[in-house]
C-alpha positions as CSV (number, residue, x, y, z in Angstrom):
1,X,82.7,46.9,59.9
2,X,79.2,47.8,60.5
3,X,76.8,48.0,57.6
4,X,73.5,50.0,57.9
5,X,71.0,47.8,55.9
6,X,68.7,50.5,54.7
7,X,71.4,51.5,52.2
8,X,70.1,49.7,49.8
9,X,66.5,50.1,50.6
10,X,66.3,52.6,48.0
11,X,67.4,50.4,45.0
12,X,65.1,47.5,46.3
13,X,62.1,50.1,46.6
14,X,63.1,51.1,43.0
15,X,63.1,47.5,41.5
16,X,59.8,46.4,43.4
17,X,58.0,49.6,41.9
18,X,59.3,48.9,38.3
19,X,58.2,45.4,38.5
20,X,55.0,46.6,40.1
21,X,54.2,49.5,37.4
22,X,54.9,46.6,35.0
23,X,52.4,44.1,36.2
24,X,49.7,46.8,36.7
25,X,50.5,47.6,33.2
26,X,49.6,44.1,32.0
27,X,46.1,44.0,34.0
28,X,45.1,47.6,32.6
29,X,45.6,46.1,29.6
30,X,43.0,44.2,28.5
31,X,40.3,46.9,30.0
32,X,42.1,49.6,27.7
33,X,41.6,47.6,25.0
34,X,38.4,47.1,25.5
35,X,37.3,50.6,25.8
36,X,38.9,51.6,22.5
37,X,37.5,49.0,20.9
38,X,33.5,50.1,22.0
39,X,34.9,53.1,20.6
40,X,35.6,52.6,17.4
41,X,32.3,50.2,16.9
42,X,30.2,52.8,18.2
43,X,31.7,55.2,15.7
44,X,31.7,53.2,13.0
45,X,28.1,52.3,13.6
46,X,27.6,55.8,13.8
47,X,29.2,56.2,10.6
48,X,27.1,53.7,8.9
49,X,24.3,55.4,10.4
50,X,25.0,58.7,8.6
51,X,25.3,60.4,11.7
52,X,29.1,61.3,11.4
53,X,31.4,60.9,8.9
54,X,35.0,59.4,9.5
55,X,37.6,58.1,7.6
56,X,38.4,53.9,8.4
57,X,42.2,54.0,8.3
58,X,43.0,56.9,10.5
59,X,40.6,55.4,13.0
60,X,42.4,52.0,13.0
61,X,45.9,54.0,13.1
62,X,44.7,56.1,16.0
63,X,42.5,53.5,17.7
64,X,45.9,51.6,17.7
65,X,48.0,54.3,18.7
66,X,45.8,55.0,22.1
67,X,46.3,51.3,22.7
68,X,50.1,51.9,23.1
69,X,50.1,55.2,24.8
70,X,47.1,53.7,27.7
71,X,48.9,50.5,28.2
72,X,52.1,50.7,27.6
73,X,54.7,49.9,30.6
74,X,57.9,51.1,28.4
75,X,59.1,54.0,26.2
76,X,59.3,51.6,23.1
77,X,55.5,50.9,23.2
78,X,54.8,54.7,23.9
79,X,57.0,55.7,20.9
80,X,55.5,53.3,18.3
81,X,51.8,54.7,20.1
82,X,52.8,58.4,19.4
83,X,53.9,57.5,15.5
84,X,50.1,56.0,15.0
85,X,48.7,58.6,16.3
86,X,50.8,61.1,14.1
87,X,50.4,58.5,11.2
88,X,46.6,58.8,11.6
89,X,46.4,62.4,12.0
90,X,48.5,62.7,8.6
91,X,46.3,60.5,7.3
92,X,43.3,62.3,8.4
93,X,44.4,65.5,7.0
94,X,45.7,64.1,3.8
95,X,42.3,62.7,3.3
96,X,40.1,66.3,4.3
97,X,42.2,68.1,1.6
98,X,44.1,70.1,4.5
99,X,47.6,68.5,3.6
100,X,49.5,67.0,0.8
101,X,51.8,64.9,2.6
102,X,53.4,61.9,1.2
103,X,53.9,58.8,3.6
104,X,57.2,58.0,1.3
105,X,58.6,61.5,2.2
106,X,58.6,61.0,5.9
107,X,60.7,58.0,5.5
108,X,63.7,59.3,7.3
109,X,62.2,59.7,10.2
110,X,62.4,55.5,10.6
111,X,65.9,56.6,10.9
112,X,65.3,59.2,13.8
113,X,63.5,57.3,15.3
114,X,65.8,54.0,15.1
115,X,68.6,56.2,16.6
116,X,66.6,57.7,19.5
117,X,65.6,54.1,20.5
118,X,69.4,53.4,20.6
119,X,70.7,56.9,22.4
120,X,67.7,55.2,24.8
121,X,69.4,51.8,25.1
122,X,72.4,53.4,25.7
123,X,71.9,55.9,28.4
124,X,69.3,53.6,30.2
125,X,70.6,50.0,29.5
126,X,73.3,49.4,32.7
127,X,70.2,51.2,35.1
128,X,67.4,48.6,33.8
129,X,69.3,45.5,32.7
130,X,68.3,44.2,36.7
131,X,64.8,44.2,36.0
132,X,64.5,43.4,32.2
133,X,63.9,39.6,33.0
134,X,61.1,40.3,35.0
135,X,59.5,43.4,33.1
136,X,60.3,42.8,28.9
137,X,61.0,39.3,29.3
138,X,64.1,38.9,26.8
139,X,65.7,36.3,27.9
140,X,64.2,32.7,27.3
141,X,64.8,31.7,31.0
142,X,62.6,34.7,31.9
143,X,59.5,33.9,33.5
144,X,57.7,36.7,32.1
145,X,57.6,38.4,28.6
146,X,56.2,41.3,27.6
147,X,56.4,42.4,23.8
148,X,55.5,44.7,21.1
149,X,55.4,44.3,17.1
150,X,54.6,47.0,14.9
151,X,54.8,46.1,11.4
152,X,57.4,43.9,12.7
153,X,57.4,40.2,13.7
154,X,59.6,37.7,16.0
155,X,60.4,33.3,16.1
156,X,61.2,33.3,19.7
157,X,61.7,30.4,21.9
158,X,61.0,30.1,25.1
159,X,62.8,27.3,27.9
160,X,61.9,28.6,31.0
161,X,60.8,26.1,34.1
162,X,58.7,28.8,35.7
163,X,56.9,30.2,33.2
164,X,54.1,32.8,35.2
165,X,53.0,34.5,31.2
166,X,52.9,37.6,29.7
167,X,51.9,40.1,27.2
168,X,51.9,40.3,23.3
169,X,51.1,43.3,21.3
170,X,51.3,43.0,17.4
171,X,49.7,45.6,15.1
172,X,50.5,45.4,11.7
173,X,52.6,42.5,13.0
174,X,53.4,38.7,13.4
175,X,54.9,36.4,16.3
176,X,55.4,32.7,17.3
177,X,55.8,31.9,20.3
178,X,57.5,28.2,21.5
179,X,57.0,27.2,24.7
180,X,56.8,23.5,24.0
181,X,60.1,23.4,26.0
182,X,58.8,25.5,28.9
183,X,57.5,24.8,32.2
184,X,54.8,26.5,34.3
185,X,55.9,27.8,38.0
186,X,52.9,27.1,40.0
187,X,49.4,25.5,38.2
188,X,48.3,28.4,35.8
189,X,49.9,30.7,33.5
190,X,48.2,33.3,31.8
191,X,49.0,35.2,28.4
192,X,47.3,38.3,27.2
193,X,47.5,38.8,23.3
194,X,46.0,42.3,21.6
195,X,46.2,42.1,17.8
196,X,45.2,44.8,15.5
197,X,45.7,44.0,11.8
198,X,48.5,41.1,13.2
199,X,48.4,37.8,14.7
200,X,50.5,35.1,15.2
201,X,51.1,31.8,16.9
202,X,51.6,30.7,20.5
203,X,53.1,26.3,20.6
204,X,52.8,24.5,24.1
205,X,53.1,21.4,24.8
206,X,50.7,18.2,24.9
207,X,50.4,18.3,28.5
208,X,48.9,21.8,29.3
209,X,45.5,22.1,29.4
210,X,44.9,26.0,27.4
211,X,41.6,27.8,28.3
212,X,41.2,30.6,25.5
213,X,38.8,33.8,27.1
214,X,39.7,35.6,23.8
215,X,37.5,37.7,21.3
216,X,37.6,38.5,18.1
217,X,36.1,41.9,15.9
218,X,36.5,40.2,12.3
219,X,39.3,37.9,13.8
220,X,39.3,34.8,15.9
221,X,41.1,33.4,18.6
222,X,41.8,29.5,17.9
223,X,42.9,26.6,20.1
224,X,43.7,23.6,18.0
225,X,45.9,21.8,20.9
226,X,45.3,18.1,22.3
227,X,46.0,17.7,26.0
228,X,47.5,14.8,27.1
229,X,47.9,13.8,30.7
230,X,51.4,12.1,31.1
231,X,51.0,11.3,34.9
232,X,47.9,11.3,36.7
233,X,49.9,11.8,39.6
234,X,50.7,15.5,38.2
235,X,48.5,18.7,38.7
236,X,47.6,19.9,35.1
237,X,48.9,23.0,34.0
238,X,46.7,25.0,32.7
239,X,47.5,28.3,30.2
240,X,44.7,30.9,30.1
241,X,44.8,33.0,26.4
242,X,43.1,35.9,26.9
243,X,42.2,39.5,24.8
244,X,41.1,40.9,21.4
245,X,41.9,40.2,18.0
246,X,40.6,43.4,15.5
247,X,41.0,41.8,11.9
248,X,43.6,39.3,12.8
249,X,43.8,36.0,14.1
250,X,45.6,34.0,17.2
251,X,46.3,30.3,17.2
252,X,47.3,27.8,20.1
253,X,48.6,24.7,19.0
254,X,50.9,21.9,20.0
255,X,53.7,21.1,17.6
């Protein structure tokens, strides 16, 4: 029996784009970031100026909640950047005198929200389990990872042999990340970390050589790791950290 081979042209052509949306995802977002944060500086200078007048926290919130909804490549990310948005605006309006809204008596909507993300997982797990290894990165054989945590943290291990890197975005939020039992695919790996009132810590091992291009707005990026070569006969592997810490703080260490 004769099988036409474009029949599953359409299924290829649909995992391709959703591992190409999530990639492009990952590059726009360091330059999202970085708008947002010129932003907020030059409206808190501004401020400080006497110019304007604006309230800190709502700013954060919001400044926070753009982040999500620019760069995020899945509706998780887009949902947590909609709720800091709303948060701010609450926030904002509490503050003018406009509203008298209580953060403890929206509490239930945790709950709504909880449930819609697992209606979500639900209706849409058995369509994007293919490409989860490639685009969220769950699985610690996955060569890529990308990850949100919003008031929220994570201990996660990572074992993979051909690690390519990934994406961590914690605001109001902690991680550590191990991959002193990891592996890098081809010479250079690369990890893009945005923290906003979050941080966390990222463990490689002795024989990588880490290059940190991160910055910091009252936060740092740290690399406290000692490279040692176990055969010259090797290439080095190198891991670039790269992207913005706003009042938190990311550290690269060996264990």
């Amino acid at each position: 029996m004769n099988v036409d081979p474009n029949l599953n042209a359409p299924r290829n052509n649909a995992g391709q784009d959703a591992v190409a949306k999530a990639r492009a995802a990952v590059r726009r977002g360091p330059l999202v970031t970085a708008i947002v944060v010129i932003i907020v500086g030059v409206v808190l200078l501004l401020d400080q100026l006497g110019y304007v007048s604006v309230d800190f926290w709502p700013l954060v919130f919001g400044a926070a909640g753009v982040v999500l909804l620019l760069s995020g490549n899945c509706w998780s990310q887009r949902l947590w950047g909609s709720g800091l948005l709303l948060a701010a605006i609450m926030i904002a309006l509490n503050e003018r005198g406009i509203t008298h809204i209580r953060f403890w008596q929206l509490w239930p909507l945790y709950i709504i929200v909880a449930g819609v993300g697992l209606l979500w997982n639900a209706m849409t797990g058995s369509r994007t389990s293919k490409f989860s290894s490639s685009s969220s990165g769950k699985s610690p054989s996955s060569p890529r990872f990308n990850s949100v945590y919003v008031f929220s943290g994570t201990d996660r291990k990572i074992t993979t042999k051909d690690f390519e890197g990934g994406r961590i975005s914690a605001i109001f939020g902690g991680f550590k990340i191990d991959l002193s039992r990891a592996d890098i695919a081809g010479d250079v790996a690369v990890i893009e970390v945005n923290a906003v009132f979050g941080g966390g810590e990222i463990i490689v091992p002795e024989q990588w050589v880490v290059v940190v291009e991160g910055g910091g707005v009252f936060g740092a990026f740290e690399d406290k790791t000692r490279h040692i070569q176990s055969d010259a006969s090797q290439p080095d592997k190198t891991l670039i950290v790269k992207g913005s810490a706003i009042f938190g703080g990311i550290v690269v260490k060996n264990w």
